[in-house]
C-alpha positions as CSV (number, residue, x, y, z in Angstrom):
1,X,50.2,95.2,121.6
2,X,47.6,94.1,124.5
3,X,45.0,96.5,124.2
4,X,44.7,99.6,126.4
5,X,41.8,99.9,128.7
6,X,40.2,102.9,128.4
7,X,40.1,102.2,124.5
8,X,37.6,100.2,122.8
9,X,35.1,101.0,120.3
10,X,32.7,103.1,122.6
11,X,35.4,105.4,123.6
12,X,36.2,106.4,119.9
13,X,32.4,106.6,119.1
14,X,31.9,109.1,122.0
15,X,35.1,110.9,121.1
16,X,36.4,110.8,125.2
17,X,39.6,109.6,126.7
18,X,38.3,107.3,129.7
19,X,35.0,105.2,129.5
20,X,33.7,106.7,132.3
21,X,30.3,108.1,132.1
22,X,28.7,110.3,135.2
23,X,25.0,108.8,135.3
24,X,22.6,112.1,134.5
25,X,21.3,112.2,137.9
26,X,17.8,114.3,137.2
27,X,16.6,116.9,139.0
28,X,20.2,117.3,140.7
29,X,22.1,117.6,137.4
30,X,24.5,120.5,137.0
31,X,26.2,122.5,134.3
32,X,29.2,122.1,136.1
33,X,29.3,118.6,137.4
34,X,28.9,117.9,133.3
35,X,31.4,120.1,132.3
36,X,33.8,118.9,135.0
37,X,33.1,115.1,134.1
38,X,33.6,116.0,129.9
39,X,36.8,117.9,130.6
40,X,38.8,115.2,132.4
41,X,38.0,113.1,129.4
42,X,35.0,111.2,130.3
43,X,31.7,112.3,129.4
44,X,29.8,114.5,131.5
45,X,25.7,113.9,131.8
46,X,22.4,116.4,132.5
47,X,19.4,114.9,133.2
48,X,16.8,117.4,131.7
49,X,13.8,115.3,132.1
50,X,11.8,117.7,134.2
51,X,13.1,121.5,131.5
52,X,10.6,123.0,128.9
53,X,12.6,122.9,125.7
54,X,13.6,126.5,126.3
55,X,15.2,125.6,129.4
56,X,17.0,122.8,127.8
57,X,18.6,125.1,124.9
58,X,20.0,127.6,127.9
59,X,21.3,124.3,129.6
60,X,23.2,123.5,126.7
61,X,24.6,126.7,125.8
62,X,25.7,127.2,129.3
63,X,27.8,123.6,129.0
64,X,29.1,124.0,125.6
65,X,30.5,127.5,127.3
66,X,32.2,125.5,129.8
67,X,33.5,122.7,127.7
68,X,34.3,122.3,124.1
69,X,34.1,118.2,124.9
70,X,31.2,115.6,124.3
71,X,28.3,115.8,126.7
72,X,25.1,113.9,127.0
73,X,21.0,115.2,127.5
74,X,18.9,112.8,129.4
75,X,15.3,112.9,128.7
76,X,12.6,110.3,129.8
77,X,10.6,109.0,127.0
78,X,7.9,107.6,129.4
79,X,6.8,111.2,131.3
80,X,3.8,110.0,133.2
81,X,2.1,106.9,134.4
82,X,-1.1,105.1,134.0
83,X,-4.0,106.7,136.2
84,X,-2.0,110.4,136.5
85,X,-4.7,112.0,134.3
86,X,-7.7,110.2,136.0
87,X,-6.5,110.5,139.7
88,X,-9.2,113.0,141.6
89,X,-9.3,114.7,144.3
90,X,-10.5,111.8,146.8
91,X,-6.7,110.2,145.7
92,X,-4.7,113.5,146.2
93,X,-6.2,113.7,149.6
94,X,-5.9,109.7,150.6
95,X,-2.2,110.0,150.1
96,X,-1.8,113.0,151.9
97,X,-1.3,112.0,155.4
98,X,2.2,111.1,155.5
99,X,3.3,114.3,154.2
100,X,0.3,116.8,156.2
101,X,1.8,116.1,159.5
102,X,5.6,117.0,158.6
103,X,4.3,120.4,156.9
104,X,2.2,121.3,159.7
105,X,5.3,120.2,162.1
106,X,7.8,122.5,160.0
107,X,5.5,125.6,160.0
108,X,4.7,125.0,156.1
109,X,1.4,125.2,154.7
110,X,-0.5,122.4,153.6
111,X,-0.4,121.2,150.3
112,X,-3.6,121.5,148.4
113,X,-5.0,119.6,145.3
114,X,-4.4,120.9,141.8
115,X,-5.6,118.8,138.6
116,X,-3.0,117.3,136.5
117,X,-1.6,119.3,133.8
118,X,1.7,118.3,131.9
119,X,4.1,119.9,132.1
120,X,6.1,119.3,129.0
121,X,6.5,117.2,126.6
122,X,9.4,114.6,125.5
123,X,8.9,115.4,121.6
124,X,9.1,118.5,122.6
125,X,12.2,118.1,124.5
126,X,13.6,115.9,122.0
127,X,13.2,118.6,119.5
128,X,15.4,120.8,121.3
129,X,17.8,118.1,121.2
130,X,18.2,117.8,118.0
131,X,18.3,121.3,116.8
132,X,20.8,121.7,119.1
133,X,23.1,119.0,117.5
134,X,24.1,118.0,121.2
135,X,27.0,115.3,120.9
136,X,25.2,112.7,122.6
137,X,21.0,111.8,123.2
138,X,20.7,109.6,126.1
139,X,17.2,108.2,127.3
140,X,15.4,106.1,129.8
141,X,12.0,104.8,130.4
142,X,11.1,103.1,127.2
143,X,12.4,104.2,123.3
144,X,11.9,107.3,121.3
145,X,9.8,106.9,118.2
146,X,11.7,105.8,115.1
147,X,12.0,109.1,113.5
148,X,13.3,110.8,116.1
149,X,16.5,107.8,116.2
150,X,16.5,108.3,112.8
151,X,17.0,112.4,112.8
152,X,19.5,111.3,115.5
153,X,21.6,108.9,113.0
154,X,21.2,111.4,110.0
155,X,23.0,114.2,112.6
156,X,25.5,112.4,113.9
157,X,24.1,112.2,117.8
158,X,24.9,109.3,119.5
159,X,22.0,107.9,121.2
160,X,21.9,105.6,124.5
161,X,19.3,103.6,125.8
162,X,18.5,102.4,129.3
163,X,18.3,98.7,129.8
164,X,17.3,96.8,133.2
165,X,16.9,92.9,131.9
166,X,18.2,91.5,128.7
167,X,14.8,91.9,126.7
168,X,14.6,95.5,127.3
169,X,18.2,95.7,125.6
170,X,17.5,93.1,122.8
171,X,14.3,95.8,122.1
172,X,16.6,98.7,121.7
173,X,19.6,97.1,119.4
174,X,16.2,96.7,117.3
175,X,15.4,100.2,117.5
176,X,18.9,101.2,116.3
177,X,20.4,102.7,119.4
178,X,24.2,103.3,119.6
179,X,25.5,101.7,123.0
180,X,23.2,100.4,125.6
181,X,23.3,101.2,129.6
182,X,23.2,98.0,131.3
183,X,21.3,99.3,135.0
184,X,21.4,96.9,137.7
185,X,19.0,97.2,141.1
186,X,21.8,98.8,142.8
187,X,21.6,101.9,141.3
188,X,20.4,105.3,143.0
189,X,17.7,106.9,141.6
190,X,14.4,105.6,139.4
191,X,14.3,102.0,137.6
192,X,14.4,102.6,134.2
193,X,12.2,99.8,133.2
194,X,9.6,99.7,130.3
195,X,8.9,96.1,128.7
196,X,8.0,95.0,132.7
197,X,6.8,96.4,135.6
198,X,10.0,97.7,137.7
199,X,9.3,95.3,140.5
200,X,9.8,92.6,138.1
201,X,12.8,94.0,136.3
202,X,15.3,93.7,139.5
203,X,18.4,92.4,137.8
204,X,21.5,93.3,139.8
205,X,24.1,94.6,137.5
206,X,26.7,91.8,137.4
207,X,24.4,89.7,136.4
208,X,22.7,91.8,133.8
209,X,26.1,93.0,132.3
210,X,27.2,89.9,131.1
211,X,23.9,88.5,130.0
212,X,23.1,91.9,127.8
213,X,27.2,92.2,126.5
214,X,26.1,88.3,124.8
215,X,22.9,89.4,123.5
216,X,23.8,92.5,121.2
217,X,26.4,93.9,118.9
218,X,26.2,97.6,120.1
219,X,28.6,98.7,123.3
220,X,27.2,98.0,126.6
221,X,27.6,100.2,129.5
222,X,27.2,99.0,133.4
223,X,25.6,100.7,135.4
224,X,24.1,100.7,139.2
225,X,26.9,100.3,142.4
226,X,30.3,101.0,140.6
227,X,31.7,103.1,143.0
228,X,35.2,102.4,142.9
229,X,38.4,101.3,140.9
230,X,37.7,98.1,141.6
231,X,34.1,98.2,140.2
232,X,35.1,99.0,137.2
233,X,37.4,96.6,136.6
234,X,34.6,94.0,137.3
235,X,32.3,95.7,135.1
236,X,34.7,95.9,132.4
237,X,35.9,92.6,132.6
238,X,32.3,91.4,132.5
239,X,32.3,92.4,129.1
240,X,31.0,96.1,129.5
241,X,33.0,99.0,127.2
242,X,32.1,101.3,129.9
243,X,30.6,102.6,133.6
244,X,27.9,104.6,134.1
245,X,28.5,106.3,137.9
246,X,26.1,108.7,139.3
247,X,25.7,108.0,143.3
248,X,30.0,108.7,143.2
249,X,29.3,112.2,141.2
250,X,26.3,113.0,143.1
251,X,28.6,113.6,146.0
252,X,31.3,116.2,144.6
253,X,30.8,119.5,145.3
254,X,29.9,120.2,141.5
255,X,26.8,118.1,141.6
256,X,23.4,119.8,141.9
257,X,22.1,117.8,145.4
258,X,22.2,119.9,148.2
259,X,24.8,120.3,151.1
260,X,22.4,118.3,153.0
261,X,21.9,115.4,150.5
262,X,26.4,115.4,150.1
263,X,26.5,115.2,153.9
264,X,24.1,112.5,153.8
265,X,26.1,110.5,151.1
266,X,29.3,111.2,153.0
267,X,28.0,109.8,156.1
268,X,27.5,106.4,157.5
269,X,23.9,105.9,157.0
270,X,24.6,105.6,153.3
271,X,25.0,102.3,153.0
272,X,21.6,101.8,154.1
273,X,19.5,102.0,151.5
274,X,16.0,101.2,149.8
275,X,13.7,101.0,147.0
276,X,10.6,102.5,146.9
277,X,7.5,104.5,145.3
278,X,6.9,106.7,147.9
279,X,9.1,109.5,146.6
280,X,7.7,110.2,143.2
281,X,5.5,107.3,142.0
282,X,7.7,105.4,140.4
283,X,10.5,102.7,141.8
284,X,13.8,104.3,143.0
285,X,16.4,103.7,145.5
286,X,17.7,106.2,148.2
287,X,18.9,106.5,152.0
288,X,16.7,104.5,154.2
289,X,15.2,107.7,156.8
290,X,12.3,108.5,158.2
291,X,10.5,109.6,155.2
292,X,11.0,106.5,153.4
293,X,10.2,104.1,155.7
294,X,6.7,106.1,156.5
295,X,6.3,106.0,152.9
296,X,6.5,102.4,152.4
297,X,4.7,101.3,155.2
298,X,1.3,99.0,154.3
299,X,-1.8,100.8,153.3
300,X,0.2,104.2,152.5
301,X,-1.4,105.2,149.5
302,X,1.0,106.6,146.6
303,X,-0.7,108.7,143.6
304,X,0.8,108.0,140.2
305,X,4.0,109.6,138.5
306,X,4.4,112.3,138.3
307,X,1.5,113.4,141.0
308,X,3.4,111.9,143.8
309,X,7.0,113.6,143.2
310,X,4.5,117.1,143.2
311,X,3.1,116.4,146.5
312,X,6.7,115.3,148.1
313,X,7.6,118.5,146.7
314,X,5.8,120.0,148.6
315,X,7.7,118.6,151.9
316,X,11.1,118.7,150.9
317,X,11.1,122.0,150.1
318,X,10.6,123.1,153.8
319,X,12.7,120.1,155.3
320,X,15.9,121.4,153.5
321,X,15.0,124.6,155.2
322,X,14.5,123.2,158.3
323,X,17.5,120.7,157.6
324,X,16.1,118.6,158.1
325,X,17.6,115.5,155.8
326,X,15.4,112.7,157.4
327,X,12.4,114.0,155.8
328,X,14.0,114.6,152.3
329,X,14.7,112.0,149.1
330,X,17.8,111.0,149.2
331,X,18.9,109.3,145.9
332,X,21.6,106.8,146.5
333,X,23.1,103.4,145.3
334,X,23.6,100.4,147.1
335,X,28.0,101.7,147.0
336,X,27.2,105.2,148.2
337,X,29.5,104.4,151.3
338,X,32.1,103.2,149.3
339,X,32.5,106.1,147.5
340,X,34.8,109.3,148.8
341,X,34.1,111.6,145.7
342,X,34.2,115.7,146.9
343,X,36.4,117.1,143.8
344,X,35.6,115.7,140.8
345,X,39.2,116.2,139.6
346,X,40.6,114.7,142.1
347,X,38.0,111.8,142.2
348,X,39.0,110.9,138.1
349,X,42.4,110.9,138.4
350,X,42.5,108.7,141.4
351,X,40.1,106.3,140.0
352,X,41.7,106.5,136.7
353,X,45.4,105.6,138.3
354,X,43.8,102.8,140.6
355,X,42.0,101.1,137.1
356,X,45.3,101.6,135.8
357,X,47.4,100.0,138.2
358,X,44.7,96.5,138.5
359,X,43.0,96.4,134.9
360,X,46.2,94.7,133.2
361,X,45.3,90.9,132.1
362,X,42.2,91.2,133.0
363,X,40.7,93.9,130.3
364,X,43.5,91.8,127.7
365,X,40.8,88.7,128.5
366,X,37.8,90.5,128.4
367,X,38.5,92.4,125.2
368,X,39.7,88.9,123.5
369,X,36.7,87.1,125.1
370,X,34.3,89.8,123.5
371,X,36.1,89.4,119.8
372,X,35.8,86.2,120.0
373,X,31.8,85.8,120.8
374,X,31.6,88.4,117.8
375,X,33.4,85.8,115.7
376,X,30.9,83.1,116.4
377,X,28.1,85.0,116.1
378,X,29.1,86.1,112.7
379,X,29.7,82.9,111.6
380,X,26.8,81.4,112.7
């Protein structure tokens, strides 16, 4: 019998019906958007990168009360960058320009320097993990330290890494992760990347997929502008045992963005998008507006992760206020127009039909493709 699509190995390791994973989406996670996702049969995601591990144990509980399904954590492993505990005073105020005028435009007071203090820590957060037995540990921004995979293994929590070129998933096979997430540039939201800087790690993600489903034995996961029926087919025929969406979720009325950041993804300036540091510090794509392009003019100067995602803080919260969206981050992939996701029921059974109704001998060549490259690498 010609194998079904939305069953391979991944799919029983997760314990879901449909490998369709909703990307974690950060700071605009929500309890319900996860539970949502884990209910329909794929697995739901919370990005908790930014919770104290109290936090994260009342996050949990609150999803496990809405679903008795698998659902992932998202932590960051890498929680700061170079410089963020030596940048002074003379840096906070030499990248405050771009944002003093806005505040003092919207009424807001101006922000004013604070030193760096951490805020938490990923062991920490980890910990909380763990003792929570969650069903599944996913993580970007580098690999967690051995004995924290291992703790993982011995409890029976699947772990997924983040991969953005084929070395950074060769690195976490090695560590003994479970599946790998396969992120192409097109994704919304931060690069994940940690062997390279993130400018030089710009592999789009059908080109990445492929490459990365050759290289290791674990499942591989695509991830970054699958928007649609028709993406996943691709991915999936590339040689990925699942899709990682977030940009689509990030839309539905369950998802923790704002009305004004769902209006924006609805509308037609969506398919305009960029990369840049401007937001937080790090690289990460979203609607091309005002705030973005002032941010990545030349000679803007950007203060280190997480310093910089403070001081936009301190913009964006007035802007939504004001409403006014051209002066907020807007995460969004490079297919956030493509996309018509408000009801995340809805949204999974359409695409599930639609994958349905094209998948046919094209999953039957991918699956026998990928047995086949098992084959010879065993045997060689």
């Amino acid at each position: 019998m010609p194998p079904r699509w939305n069953e391979n190995r991944l799919t029983a390791k997760l314990g879901i019906d449909y490998p369709i994973i909703q990307g974690p989406l950060g700071g605009l996670s929500s309890q319900r958007l996860t539970a949502a996702v884990s209910n329909f049969g794929g697995l739901g995601s919370f990005g908790a990168l930014n919770l104290s591990p109290e936090a994260i144990k009342d996050v949990i509980a609150e999803i496990r009360s809405l679903t008795a399904k698998p659902f992932a954590m998202n932590l960051w492993v890498s929680q700061e960058d170079d410089g963020a505990r030596r940048s002074d005073e003379s840096a906070f105020n030499r990248s405050l320009p771009p944002i003093a005028h806005h505040l003092t435009e919207l009424g807001a007071p101006l922000a004013t320097y604070k030193p760096y203090s951490p805020e938490t820590r990923f062991e920490d957060q980890a910990r909380a993990l763990i003792d929570a037995k969650v069903p599944v540990f996913s993580f970007i921004f580098g690999i967690p330290p051995k004995e924290i995979l291992q703790e993982c293994e011995a409890k029976r929590i699947v772990t997924i890494g983040t991969a953005t070129i084929p070395e950074e998933a060769a690195a976490l096979q090695e560590a003994g992760v479970d599946a790998i997430v396969a992120s192409g540039f097109e994704a919304g939201g931060h690069r994940g990347s940690f062997l390279r800087a993130a400018e030089d790690s710009l592999a789009g993600t059908f080109s990445l997929v492929p490459q990365i489903a050759v290289m290791v034995d674990v499942p591989v996961i695509a991830a970054g502008g699958i928007a649609d029926a028709r993406g996943v087919v691709a991915a999936l025929a590339l040689g990925a045992e699942a899709v990682q969406m977030g940009t689509a979720f990030l839309a539905c009325e369950e998802s923790g963005a704002s009305l004004l950041h769902r209006q924006a993804l609805r509308g037609k300036k969506a398919g305009h998008t960029a990369l840049t540091k401007g937001f937080t510090g790090r690289l990460a794509r979203g609607i091309h507006n005002r705030l973005l392009e002032e941010l990545n003019a030349e000679g803007t100067a950007i203060l280190p992760y997480p310093l910089q995602r403070s001081l936009v803080r301190n913009l964006a919260i007035p802007a939504e206020a004001a409403g006014r969206s051209d002066l907020l981050p807007l995460w969004a992939g490079q297919s956030a127009n493509v996309s018509t996701c408000t009801d995340v029921s809805a949204f999974l059974t359409q695409l599930v039909e639609e994958v349905s109704e094209i998948a046919g001998q094209i999953i039957q060549w991918s699956a026998a493709r990928r047995e086949k490259q098992i084959l010879i690498k065993a045997n060689s």
